[in-house]
C-alpha positions in Angstrom: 110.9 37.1 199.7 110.4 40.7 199.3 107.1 40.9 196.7 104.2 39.0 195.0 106.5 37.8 192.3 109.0 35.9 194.2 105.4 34.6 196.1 104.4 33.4 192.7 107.5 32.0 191.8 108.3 29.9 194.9 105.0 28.9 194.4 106.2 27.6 190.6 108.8 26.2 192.3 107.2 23.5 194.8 104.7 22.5 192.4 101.8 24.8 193.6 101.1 27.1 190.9 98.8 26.9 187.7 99.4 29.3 184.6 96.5 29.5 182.7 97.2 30.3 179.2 93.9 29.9 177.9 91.5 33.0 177.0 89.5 34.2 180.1 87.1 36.6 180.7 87.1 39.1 183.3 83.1 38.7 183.8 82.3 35.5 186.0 84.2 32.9 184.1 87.7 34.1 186.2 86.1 33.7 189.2 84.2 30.4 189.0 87.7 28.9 187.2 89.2 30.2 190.2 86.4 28.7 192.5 86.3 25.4 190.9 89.7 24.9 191.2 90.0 25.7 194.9 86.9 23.3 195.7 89.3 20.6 194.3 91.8 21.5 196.3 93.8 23.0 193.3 97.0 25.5 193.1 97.5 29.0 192.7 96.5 30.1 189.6 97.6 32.5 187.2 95.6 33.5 184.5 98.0 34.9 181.6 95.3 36.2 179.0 92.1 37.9 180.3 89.9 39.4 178.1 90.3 43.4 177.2 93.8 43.8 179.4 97.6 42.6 178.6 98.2 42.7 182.9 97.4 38.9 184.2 95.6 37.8 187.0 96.8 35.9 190.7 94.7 34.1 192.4 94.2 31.1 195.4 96.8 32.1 196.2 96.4 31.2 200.0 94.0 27.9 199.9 96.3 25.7 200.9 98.3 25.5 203.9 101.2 24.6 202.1 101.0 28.2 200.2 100.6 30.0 203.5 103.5 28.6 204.9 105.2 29.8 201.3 104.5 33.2 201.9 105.6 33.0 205.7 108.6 31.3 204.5 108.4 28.2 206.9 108.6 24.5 205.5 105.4 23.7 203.3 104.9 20.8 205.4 104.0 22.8 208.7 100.1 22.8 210.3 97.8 25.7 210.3 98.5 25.5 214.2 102.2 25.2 213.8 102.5 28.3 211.1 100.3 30.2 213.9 102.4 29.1 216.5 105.5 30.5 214.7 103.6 33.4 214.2 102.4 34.2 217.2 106.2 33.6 218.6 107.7 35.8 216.2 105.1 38.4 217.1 105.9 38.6 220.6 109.2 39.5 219.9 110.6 43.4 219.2 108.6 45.1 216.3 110.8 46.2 212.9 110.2 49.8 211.9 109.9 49.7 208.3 112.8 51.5 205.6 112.0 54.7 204.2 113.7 54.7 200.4 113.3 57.2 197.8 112.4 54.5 194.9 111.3 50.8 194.0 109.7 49.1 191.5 106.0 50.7 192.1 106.9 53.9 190.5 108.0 52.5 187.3 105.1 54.0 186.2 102.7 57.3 187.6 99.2 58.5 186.0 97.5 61.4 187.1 94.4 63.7 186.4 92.5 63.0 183.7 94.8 60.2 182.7 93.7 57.8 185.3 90.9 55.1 185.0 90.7 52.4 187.6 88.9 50.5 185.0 92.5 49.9 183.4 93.2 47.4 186.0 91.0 43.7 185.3 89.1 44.1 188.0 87.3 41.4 188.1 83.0 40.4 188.3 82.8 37.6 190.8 79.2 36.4 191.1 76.0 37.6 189.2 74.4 39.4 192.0 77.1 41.1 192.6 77.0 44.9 192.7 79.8 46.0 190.2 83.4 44.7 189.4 85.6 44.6 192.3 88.6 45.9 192.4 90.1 44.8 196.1 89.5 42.0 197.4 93.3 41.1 198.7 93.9 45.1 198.4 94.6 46.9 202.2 94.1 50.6 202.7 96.9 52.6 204.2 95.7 55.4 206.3 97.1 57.7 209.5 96.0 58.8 212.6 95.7 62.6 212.4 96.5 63.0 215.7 99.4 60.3 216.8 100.6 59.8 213.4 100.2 55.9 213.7 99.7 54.5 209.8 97.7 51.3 209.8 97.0 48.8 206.9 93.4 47.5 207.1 91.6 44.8 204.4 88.5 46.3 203.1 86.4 45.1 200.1 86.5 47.9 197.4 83.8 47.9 194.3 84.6 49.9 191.3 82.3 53.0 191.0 83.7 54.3 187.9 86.9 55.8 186.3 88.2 57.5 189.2 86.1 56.1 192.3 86.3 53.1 194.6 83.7 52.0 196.8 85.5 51.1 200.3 83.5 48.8 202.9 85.5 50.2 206.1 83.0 48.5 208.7 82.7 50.3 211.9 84.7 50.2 214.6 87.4 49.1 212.7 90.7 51.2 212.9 90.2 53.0 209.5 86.7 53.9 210.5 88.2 55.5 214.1 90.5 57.7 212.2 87.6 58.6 209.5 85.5 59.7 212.5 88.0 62.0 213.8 88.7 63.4 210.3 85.0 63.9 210.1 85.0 65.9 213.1 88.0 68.0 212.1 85.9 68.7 208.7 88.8 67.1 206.9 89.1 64.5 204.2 90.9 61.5 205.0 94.1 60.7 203.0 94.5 56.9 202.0 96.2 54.7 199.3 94.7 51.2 198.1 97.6 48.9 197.8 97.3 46.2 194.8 100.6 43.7 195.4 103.7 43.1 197.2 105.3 41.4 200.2 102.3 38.3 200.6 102.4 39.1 204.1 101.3 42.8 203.9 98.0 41.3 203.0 97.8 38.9 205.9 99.0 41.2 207.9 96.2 43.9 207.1 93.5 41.4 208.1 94.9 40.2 211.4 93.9 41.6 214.9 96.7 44.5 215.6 96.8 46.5 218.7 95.6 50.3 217.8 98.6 52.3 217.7 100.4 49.1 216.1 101.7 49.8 212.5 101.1 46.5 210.2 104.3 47.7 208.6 106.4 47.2 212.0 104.8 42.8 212.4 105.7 41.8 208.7 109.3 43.5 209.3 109.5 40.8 212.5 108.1 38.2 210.9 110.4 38.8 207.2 112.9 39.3 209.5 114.1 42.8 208.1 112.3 46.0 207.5 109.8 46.6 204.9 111.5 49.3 202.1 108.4 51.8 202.0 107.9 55.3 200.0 106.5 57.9 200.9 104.1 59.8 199.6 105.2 63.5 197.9 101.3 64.1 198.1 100.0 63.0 201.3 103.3 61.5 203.3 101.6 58.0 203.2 104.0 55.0 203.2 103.4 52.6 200.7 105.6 49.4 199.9 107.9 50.2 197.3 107.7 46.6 196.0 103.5 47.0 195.3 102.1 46.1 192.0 99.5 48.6 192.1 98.9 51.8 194.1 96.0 53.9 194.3 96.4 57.1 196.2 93.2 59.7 196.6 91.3 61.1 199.6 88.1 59.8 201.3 85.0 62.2 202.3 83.7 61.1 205.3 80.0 62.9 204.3 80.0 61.5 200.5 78.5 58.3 199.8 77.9 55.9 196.5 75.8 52.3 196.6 77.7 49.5 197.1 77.0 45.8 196.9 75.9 43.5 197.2 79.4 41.3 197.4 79.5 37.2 197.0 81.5 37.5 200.3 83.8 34.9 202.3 80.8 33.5 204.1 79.4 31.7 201.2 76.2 34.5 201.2 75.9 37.8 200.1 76.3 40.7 201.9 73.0 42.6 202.9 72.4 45.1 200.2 73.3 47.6 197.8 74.3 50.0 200.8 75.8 53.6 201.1 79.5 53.4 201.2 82.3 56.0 201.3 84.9 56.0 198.3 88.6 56.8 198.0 88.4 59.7 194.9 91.6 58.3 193.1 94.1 61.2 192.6 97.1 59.4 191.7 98.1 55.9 190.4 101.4 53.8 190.6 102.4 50.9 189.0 105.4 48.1 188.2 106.2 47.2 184.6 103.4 44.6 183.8 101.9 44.3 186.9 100.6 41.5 188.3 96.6 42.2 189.6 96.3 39.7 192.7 92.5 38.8 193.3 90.6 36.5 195.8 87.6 34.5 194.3 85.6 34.5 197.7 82.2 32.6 198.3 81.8 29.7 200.2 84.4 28.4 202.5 87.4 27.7 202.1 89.0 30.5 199.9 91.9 32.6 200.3 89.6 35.0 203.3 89.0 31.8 205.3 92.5 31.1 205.1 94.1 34.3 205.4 91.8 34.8 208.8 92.2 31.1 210.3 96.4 31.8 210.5 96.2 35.2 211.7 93.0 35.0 214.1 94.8 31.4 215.1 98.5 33.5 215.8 97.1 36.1 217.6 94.6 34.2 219.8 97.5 32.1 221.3 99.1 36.0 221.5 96.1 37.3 223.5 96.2 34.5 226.0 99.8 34.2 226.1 99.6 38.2 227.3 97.0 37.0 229.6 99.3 34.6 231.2 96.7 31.9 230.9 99.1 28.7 231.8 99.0 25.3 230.5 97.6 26.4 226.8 99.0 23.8 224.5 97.7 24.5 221.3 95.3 26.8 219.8 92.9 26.8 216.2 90.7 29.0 214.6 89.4 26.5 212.0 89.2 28.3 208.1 86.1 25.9 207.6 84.4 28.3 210.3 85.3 31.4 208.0 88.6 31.8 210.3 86.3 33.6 212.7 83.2 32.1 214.1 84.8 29.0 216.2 88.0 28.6 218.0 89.2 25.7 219.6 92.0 25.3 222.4 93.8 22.6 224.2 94.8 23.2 227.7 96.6 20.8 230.5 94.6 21.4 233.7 96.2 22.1 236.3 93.3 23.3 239.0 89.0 22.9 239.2 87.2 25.1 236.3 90.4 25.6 234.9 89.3 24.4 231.9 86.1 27.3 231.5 88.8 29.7 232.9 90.3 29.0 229.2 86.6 29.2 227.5 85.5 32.4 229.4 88.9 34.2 228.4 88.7 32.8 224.6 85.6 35.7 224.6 87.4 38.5 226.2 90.4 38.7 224.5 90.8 41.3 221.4 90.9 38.5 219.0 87.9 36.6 220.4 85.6 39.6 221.6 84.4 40.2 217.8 82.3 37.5 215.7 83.2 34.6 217.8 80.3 32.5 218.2 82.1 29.5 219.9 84.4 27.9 221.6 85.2 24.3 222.0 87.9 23.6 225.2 89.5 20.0 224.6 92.2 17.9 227.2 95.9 18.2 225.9 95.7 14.9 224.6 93.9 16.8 221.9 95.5 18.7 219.5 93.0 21.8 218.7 93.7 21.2 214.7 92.7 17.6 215.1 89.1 17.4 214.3 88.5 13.8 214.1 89.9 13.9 218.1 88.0 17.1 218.6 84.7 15.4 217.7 85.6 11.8 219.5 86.1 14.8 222.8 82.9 16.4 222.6 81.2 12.4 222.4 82.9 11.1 225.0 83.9 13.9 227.6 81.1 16.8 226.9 78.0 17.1 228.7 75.5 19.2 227.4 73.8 20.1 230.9 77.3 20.5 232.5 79.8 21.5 229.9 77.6 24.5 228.7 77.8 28.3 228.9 75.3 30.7 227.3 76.6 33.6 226.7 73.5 35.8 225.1 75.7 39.4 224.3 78.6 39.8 222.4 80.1 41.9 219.9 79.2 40.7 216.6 80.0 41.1 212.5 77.8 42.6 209.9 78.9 39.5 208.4 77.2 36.9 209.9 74.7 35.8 207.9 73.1 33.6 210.7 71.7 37.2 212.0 68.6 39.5 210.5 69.9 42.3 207.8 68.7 44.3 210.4 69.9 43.1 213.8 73.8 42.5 213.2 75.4 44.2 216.4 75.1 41.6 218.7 75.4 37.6 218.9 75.5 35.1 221.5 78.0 32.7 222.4 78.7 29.2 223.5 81.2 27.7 225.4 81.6 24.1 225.1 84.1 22.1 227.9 84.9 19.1 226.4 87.2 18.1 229.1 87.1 15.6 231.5 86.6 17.8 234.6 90.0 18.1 237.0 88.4 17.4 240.3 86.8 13.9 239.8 88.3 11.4 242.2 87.7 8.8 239.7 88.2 9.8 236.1 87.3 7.4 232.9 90.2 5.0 232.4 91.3 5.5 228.6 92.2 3.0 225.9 96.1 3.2 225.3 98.7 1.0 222.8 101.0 -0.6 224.0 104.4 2.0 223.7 107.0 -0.9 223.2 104.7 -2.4 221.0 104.2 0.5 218.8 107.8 0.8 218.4 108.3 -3.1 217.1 105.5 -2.7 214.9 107.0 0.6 213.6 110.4 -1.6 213.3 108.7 -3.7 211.0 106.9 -1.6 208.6 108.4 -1.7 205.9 108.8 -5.5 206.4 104.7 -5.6 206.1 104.5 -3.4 203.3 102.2 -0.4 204.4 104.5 2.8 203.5 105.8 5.3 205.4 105.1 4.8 208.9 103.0 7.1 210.4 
């Protein structure tokens, strides 16, 4: 799988993709189709005729876990904590520098000057309140470090201003929004390209937690197992996937601003308010032969956002705390119900007293959970950390709220969160919850446990009773 198409059409292929033939319109009624359908646990859909534009429109295409393991290309039967498992291995593995070629299907077609409009493209309008059509919702940005040369990929929201502008959220601290400062203080605009399209794992990758100095390009060549064929740029000298669907290539003014928002985001609230935002001044536009323009319907959980960030917060969790040697971690999950951020779970075999908060207290400090994390929940390894019916039966039967407890009142937070004042969105406290039966008691709670030669006679006979596949 080297683009969105194949995605789409592997997708056809096992049964998990929709085409909607049917007249559509751009404003609202794409988006709530696309919403409806995902609240039913629906497929991928791809709507074929949208109103004003020939291009069609992708989307869902991550709500399911069978879809994500599509676009990973593992078996569609695998567990959110199994695909992040394999991801996370893979990962740890020797990086794939990425393969420069002169050509690909992007540049079938170029539009520059006065030529371009943005508004070409069926961007679509999500929600009522929201602040304009958006443009990027499962777009990444490609910009460079001015000083090491290190090119990152980052997923930022970007709002359609008019024909040549694009509003882009890059929140702070985030690795765009370090090289935009140091542009800023060389008195320099920044160069960046909005990428529409391509390899599916180019968009989770730009979403996931990756080291500064760590190209996004380099982890999707490990994990596709060859290098990603990239152009680059005659303007600028970006690299940009020479299988996208849609490029946008322009500069960014760090001291030029336009409103922006609000945005129906993946929390299920808006975001703030119409808020100052820099833009990326479109200079240059690419695009395939019919393109395909690949959007993500957002709002309440779970949606393609709560997805995309429950694998790749889940992979690279288990990465931090593999790096930090932390031993007997058995499996890890950063549940998409929780907006893939806000909660994480892990299952640990003790082996020593307090190992247990050793596991909670690291959870925090690591780069994935230092930012957003409001939670953690430590279960036994009896306890799978995607098993929430076991999960819940744990913190019943094993947590003590006076014991099991930790308050922690500062940590780094997202402008996000809902749950904090419009105001006062820096900082968030944190819990830590040890739902484990602690290591040093003598005399530990004698648990309830079949029979195993039983269970493998009644397994025997099955079929014999009638009930199915055995479990």
């Amino acid at each position: 799988m080297t683009d969105l198409r194949d995605f789409i059409a592997q997708c056809e292929r096992e049964g998990e993709l929709h085409r909607i033939k049917a007249p559509v319109d751009w404003n609202l009624e794409l988006a709530h189709t696309a919403k409806l359908n995902e609240e039913r646990s629906g497929p991928a859909l791809l709507f074929e005729n949208v109103k004003d534009y020939t291009i069609p429109v992708f989307t869902s295409a991550f709500t399911s876990t069978r879809r994500m393991a599509i676009a990973l290309g593992f078996s569609p039967n695998l567990s959110m904590c199994r695909l992040a498992e394999a991801w996370m291995e893979l990962t740890t593995k020797e990086l794939v520098k990425p393969n420069v070629v002169q050509t690909g299907p992007v540049l079938q077609n170029r539009i520059d000057g006065d030529e371009i409009n943005v508004l070409d493209f069926p961007s679509p309008q999500f929600y009522s309140n929201d602040g304009g059509r958006y443009l990027g919702t499962s777009a990444f940005l490609v910009t460079r470090d001015p000083e090491t040369g290190w090119v990152n990929l980052g997923t930022y929201r970007m709002m359609v201003v008019d024909e040549k502008r694009v509003a882009v959220q890059i929140i702070r601290g985030k690795h765009a929004d370090m090289m935009l400062k140091q542009y800023q203080k060389m008195g320099k605009k920044m160069d960046a390209i909005a990428v529409l399209g391509g390899d599916p794992l180019l968009n989770l990758a730009s979403s996931t937690m990756v080291p500064v100095q760590t190209s996004e390009y380099d982890v999707v060549g490990q994990l596709r197992g060859q290098p990603v064929d990239i152009i680059e740029s005659d303007i600028s000298g970006l690299p940009f996937p020479a299988n996208a669907e849609i490029v946008l290539e322009g500069v960014i003014d760090p001291d030029e601003f336009v409103p922006e928002g609000p945005f129906g985001e993946y929390t299920g609230y808006y975001s703030a308010k119409e808020d100052p935002k820099v833009f990326l001044d479109v200079k240059r536009v690419y695009h395939r032969d019919n393109p395909v323009f690949w959007a993500t319907a957002v709002g309440k959980p779970i949606n393609d956002v709560c997805m995309i960030q429950s694998l790749n917060r889940t992979a690279s969790l288990w990465y931090d705390l593999k790096k930090m040697a932390i031993p007997g971690i058995k499996s890890v999950y950063i549940p998409p119900e929780s907006c893939g951020r806000y909660w994480a779970i892990v299952s640990v075999k003790q082996s020593y007293p307090g190992h247990s908060m050793q596991v909670g207290t690291a959870v925090i400090s690591t780069t994935t959970g230092h930012y957003g994390l409001k939670g953690v929940i430590v279960v036994d390894e009896d306890i799978p950390a995607d098993d929430w019916a076991r999960v819940m039966w744990s913190l019943s039967v094993r947590y003590d709220p006076a014991r099991s407890t930790t308050i922690i009142s500062r940590g780094r937070s997202t402008p996000l969160d809902p749950s904090l004042p419009i105001e006062a969105r820096e900082i968030v406290s944190r819990i830590i919850m040890d739902a484990c039966t602690p290591y040093e008691w003598k005399q530990k709670p004698r648990q309830v446990a079949p029979d195993e030669e039983m269970v493998e006679q009644v397994k025997s006979r099955w079929d014999e009773f009638g009930l199915g596949a055995v479990l």
